[in-house]
C-alpha positions in Angstrom: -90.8 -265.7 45.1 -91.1 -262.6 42.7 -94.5 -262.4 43.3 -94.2 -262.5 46.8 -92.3 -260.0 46.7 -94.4 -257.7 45.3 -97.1 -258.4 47.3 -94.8 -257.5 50.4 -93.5 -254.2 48.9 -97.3 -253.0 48.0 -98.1 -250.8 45.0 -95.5 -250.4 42.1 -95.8 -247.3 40.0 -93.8 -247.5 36.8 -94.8 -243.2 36.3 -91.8 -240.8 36.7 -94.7 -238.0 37.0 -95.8 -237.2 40.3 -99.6 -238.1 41.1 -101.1 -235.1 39.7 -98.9 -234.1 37.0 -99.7 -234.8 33.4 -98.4 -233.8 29.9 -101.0 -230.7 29.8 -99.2 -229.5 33.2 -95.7 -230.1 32.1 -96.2 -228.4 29.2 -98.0 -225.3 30.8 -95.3 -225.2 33.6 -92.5 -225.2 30.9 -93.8 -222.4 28.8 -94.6 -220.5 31.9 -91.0 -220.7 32.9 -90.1 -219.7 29.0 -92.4 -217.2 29.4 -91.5 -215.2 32.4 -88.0 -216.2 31.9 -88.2 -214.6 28.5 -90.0 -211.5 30.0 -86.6 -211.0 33.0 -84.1 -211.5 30.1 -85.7 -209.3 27.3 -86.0 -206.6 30.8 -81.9 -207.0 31.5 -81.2 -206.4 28.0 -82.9 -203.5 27.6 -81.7 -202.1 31.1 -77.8 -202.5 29.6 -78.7 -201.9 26.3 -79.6 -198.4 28.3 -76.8 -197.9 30.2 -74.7 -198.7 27.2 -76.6 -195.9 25.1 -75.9 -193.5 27.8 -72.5 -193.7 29.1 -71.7 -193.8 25.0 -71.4 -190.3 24.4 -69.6 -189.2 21.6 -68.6 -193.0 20.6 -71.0 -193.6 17.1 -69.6 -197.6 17.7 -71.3 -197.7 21.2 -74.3 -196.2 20.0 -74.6 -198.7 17.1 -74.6 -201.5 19.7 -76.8 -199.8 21.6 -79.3 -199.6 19.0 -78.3 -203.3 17.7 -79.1 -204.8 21.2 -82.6 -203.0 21.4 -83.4 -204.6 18.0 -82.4 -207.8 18.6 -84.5 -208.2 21.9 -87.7 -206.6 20.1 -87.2 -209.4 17.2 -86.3 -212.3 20.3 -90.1 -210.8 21.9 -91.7 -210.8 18.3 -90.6 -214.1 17.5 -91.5 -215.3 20.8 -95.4 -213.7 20.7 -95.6 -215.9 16.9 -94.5 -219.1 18.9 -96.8 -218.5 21.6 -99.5 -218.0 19.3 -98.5 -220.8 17.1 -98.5 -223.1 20.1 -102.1 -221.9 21.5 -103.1 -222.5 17.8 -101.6 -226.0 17.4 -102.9 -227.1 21.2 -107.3 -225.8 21.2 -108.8 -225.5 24.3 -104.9 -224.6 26.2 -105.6 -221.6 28.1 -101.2 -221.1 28.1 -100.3 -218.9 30.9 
């Protein structure tokens, strides 16, 4: 009966990937979407980071986080470069992006 069954219903794949998609593609479309995710964030920050630094005036506290937010995102993008790297290192023959 089981076997009939399966005849009927036709070809059973047991993948959760569609057809064309492997590992190599997952993991390209992921850090893609890191990437250029990455890139819009790091570009938001650094757009209110801005605004803070110039509506701070006289306000040394405003300033400070001004100048605190602009490192942080150069460290996030610095940290993010070494992974990158790392990953292109640990992976030969990935093209990445």
């Amino acid at each position: 009966m089981t076997w009939l069954m399966l005849k009927l219903v036709g070809d059973v794949s047991t993948s959760i990937l569609p057809g064309s998609w492997d590992v190599n593609s997952i993991l390209k479309f992921v850090v893609n979407l890191l990437f250029y995710g990455l890139g819009a964030v790091a570009v938001i920050g650094v757009i209110i980071a801005g605004i803070l630094y110039l509506t701070a005036r006289d306000s040394e506290q405003q300033v400070t986080k001004a100048k605190t937010r602009l490192f942080e995102i150069a460290i996030g993008l610095l940290a993010w470069a070494i992974l990158f790297t790392l990953l292109q290192w640990l992976i030969p023959g990935w093209s990445g992006i």
